[in-house]
N, C-alpha and C positions, 0 to 999 in steps of 0.2 A: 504493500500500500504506500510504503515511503517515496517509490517511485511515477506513483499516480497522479496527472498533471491534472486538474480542475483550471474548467476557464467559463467566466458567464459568456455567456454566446447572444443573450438576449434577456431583453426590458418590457413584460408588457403591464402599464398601469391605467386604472380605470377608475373614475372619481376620487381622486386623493389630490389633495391640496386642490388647485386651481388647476387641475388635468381630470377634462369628463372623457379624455381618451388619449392614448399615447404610446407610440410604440418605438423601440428602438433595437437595430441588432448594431452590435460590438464588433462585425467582421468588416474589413476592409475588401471589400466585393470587387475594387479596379486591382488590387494587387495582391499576390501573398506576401503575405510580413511571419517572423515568426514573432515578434513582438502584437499587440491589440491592442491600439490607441484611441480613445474617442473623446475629443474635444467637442463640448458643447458651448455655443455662444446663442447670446439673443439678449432681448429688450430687460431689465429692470421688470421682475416680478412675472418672470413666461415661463417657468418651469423650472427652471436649473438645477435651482436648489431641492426640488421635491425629485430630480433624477436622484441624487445625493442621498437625500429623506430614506429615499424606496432602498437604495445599497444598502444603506443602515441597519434597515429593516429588517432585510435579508441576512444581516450577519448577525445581528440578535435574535430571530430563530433559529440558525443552525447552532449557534449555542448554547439555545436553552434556556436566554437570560429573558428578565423581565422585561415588557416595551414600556419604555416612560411613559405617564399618563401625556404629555405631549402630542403625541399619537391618534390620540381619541382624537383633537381638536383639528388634525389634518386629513379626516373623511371627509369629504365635500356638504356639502351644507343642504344640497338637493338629491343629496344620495342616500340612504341607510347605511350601505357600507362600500367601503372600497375594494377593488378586487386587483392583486397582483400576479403576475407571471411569470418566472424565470425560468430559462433552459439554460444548461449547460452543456457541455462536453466534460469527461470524464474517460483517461484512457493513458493506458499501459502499455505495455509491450506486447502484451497478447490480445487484451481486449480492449474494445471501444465501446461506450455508453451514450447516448444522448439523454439526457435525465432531465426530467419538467417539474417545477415545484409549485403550482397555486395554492395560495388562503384566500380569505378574505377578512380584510380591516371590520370590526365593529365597535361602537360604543356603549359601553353599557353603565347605565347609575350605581355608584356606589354607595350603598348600605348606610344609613346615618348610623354609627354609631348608638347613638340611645332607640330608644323605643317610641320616640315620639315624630308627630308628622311634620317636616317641613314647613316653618314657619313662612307668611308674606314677604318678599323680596329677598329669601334667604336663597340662594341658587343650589342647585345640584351638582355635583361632582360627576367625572365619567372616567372610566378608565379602558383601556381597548382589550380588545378582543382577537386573537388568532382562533378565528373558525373553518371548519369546510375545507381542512389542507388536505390536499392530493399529494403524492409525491409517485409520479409514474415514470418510464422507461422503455428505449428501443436497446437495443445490444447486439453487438456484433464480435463472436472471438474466432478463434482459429477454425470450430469445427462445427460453430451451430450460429446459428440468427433469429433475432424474435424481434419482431414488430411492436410500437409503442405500447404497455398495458399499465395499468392501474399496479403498482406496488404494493402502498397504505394510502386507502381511502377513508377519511375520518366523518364526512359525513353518513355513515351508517351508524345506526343506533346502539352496533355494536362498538367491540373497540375499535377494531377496524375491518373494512371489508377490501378486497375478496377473500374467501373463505381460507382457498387454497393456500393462499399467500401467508395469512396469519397462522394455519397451522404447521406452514414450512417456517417460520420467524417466530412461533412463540409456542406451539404446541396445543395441545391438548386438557392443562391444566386448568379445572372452571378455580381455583382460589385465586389462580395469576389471572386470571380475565376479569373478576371480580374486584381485583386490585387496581388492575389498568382501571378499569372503566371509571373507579375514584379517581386515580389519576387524572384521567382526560376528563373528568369536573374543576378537577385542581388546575389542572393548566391552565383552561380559559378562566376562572377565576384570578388566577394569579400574572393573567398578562405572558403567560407562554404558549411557545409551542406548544404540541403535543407529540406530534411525529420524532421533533429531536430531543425530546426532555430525556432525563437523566433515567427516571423509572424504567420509559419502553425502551428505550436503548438498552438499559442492564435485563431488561427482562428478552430482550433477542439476545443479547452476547452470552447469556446465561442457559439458552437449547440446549442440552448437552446430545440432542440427535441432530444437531448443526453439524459435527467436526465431520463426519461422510458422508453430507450432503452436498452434491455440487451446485445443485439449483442455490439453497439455504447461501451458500461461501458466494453465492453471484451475485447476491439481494445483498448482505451486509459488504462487500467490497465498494459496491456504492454510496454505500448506507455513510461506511466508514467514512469512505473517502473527502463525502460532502461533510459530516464534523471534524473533521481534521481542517478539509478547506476556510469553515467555518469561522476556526476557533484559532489558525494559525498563518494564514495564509489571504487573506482578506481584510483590511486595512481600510478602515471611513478616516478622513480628517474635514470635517467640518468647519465653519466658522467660528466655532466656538472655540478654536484652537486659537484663532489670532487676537479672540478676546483675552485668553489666555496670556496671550505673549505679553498684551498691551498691558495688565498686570505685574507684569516680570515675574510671569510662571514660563518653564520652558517645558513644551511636551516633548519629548523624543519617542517617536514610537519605530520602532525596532524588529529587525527579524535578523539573523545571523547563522551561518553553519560551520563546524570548522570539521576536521576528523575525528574528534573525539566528544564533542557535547554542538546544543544548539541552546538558542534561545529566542523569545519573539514576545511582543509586549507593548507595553507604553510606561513608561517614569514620566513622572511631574516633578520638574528640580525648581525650586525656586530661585528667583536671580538677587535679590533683596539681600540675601543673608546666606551665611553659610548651613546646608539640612545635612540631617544623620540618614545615613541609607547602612542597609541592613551589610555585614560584612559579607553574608555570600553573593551580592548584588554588586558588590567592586569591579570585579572580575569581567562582569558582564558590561557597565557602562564604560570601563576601558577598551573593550573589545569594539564595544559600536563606535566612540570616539577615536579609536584610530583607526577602523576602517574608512569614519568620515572625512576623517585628517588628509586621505588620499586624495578624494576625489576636490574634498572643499580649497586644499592649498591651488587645483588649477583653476578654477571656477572664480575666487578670489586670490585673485595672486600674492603672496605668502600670508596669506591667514591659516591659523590651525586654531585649534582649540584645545583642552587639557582640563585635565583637574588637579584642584590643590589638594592634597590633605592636611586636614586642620585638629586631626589626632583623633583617638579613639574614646570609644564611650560605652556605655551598656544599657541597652531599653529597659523600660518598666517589666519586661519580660526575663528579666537575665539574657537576652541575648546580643552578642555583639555586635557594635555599630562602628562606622567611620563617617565624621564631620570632615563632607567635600563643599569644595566652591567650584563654579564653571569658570575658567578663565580664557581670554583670548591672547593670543602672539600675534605682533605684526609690528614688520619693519625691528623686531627684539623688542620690541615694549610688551608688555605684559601687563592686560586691566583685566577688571571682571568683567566678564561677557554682556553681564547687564548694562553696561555701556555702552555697547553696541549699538546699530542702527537695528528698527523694528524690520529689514529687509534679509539683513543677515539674519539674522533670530530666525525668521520664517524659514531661511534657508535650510538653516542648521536644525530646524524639528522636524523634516519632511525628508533629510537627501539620506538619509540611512534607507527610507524605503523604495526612495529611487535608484539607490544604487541594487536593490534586490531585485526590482522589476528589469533593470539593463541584464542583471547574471541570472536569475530563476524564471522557469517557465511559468510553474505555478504558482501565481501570487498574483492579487487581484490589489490594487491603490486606486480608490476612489476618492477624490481632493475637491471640495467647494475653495473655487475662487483661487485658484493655483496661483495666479497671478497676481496677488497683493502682497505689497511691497518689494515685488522683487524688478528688476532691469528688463523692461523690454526685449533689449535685443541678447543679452543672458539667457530670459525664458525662452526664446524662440531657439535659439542653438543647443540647450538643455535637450529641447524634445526633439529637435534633428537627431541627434546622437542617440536618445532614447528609439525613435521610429527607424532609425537605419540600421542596429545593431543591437537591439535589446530583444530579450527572452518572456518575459510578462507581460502584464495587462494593466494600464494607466487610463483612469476615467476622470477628465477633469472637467471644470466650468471657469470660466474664462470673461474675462471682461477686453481684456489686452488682444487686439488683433493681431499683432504679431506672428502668434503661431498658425496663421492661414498661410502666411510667407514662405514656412520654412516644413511644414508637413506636409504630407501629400494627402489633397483633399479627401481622399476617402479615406481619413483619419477624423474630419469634424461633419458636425449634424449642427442643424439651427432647432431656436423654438421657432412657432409660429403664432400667431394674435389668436386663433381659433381653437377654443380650447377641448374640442371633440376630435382635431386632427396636430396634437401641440408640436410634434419634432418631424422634420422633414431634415432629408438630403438635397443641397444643391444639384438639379438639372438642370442641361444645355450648356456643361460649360465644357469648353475645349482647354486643350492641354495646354495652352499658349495664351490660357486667361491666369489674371492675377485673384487667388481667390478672395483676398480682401478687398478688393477694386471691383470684384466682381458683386461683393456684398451690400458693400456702399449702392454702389450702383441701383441694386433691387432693393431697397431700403427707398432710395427714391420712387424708382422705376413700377414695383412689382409686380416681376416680367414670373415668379413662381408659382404653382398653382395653389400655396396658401399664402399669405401675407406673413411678413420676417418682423413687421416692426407697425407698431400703432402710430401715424404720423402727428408730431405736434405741430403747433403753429405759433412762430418767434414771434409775431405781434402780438397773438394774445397771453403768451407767457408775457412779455413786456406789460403789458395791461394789468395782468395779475399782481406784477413785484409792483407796479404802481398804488395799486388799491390795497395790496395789502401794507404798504407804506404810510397810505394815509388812512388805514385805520387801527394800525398801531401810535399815529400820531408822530413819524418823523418827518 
């Protein structure tokens, strides 16, 4: 399984956030790359971010964790619930997968605490719902093929249907189906999965008429494969990252392999002051900070980064700690990083997993707003070298045109003003158009069969800063 490449292949979202329909695949259709890059650009408030939203989503099912009540509030407002799609690719040296995972988003009121009714103007609480997950499959290995079918179907009344299925993954046991069934009450109560929670997983890995079953070894190979993808391999950086920074929190989130151990994660190092990090996590932020140290000293010419240590200590736990600071070099000065520009910063929480996506196949980075605070023409050269030479999968959103310049178009998608058709690929463009020039252009023009941009008008914004001037009274 260590060697099983997982890659999303496809996006399909339906009322969630300000998207009543939206579809996207991840493949570059004009070329093969071994790298999967998909730059999305568009208007202030057309999707981007609920692309982002939806990866998130996806990666807090496959590992089981709770959805923030946040969630509840980005079903669509005209919808009941939202309905999500993912395909993947899944495949080995011997076998190949196509694997499909839908839910759907719901809201549901959360329980007042006391016993009494809802008093006037006191509002309701809601917290989401993972309902109605499918997780199905097509497969192809060296000596058999089977066509797309149902794996685990949750909406049956049981634990999961088809019959066959559940009795090849979980048996014949009525105390363990009894058990699940509490389970998958608990899941949707508690904002999870069901499909990848901790219970049914241990209760398939636990078969013991699994170990010589081949069908049985073909259902959890994928099974595996997408919690491992999940839980190691799949990487959101949100906005909330940059809020982060502007704090002087530094997030590093991280994945690493060497010969003999790995590691993959996120640390929060504060910039402010020097923090205690646990002694066997030394190890680990030295290994990511000089692997960054490589790529960061060409990208900024002679910056590195480094830690201080500021001597050892012992937590409320008895266990050992070491008091580090983040420090910067350049030109041989030596400040705290925190001094830095908010550009660098960004730089330095994001290139450990860019340098993973350029060497590993499998690994999925999905980044809102790739392009704050960093150089223009920095980012656009960044993702040249990533799209020419890189092994992974990079899903960004983008404000910066730049990287229209420097990728090859069938690497970026737009939103569109219509929100039943939200993401389109540029048509009619020949190979000897500029695709930023091309954009602009249908931004004026639009020459696309959806609209790319909601047109304002510079007199009546003038009009607006006017009146809203004079009735603030300057």
């Amino acid at each position: 399984m260590k060697n099983t490449v997982v890659r999303l292949e496809s996006l399909s979202i339906e009322n969630f956030k300000n998207i009543k329909a939206g579809q996207l695949s991840f493949a570059n259709s004009r070329k093969a790359y071994k790298t999967s890059i998909l730059g999305l650009y568009g208007q202030n408030g057309s999707g981007k971010t609920a692309l982002i939203d939806a990866i998130e989503l996806l990666q807090l099912a496959l590992k089981g964790q709770t959805v923030p009540a946040k969630f509840a509030d980005y079903i669509n407002v005209e919808s009941g619930n939202a309905v999500l799609r993912y395909e993947f690719s899944v495949a080995d040296d011997t076998i190949k997968y196509r694997a499909f995972y839908d839910f759907k988003l719901r809201s549901e009121v959360i329980e007042a605490s006391q016993n009494l009714a809802l008093s006037d103007g006191e509002e309701a609480h809601y917290r989401p719902v993972i309902a109605e997950e499918i997780l199905s499959y097509s497969y192809e290995g060296k000596e058999s093929k089977e066509r797309k079918s149902s794996l685990i179907d949750t909406t049956s009344s049981k634990v999961f249907a088809p019959l066959g299925k559940y009795n090849c993954l979980i048996g014949k046991d009525k105390d363990k189906a009894m058990d699940l069934l509490v389970e998958k009450k608990m899941a949707a109560g508690t904002s999870r999965s069901f499909i990848f929670s901790r219970e049914l997983l241990t209760a398939m890995r636990s078969n013991p008429a699994g170990k010589d079953d081949l069908e049985y070894q073909r259902h959890m190979l994928l099974i595996e494969s997408l919690v491992r993808y999940g839980n190691l391999e799949l990487f959101v950086i949100n906005t909330a990252n940059s809020g982060i920074i502007s704090m002087n929190m530094l997030p590093l989130s991280f994945k690493y392999e060497s010969e003999t151990n790995g590691a993959a994660g996120n640390i929060l190092i504060p910039l402010e002051e020097a923090v205690p990090i646990p002694e066997k996590a030394v190890a680990t932020v030295h290994q990511v900070i000089t692997n960054m140290n490589i790529v960061l000293s060409q990208i900024v010419p002679g910056l590195t980064i480094h830690i201080k240590h500021l001597g050892e200590m012992v937590f409320a736990n008895g266990k050992k700690g070491v008091k580090i600071q983040l420090m910067s070099l350049k030109n041989k000065k030596e400040i705290p990083l925190k001094y830095e520009s908010e550009g660098i910063k960004k730089i330095i929480s994001i290139l450990q997993l860019l340098i993973v996506v350029y060497n590993r196949s499998s690994i999925t980075v999905a980044i809102d707003e790739l392009d704050a605070g960093v150089f223009e023409y920095l980012l656009g050269e960044l993702l040249r070298v990533i799209s020419e030479k890189g092994k992974g999968q990079l899903i960004f959103t983008s404000h910066n045109l730049r990287p229209l310049e420097t990728l090859d178009r069938g690497f970026i998608a737009f939103t569109t003003t219509n929100p039943s058709h939200r993401y389109i690929r540029m048509s009619n463009i020949k190979d000897s158009n500029n695709l930023r020039d091309f954009y602009f252009r249908d931004i004026i023009l639009g020459e696309q069969s959806e609209e790319v941009y909601d047109p304002t008008n510079n007199a009546e914004i003038a009009v607006a800063f006017r009146e809203a001037g004079e009735f603030s009274g300057t």
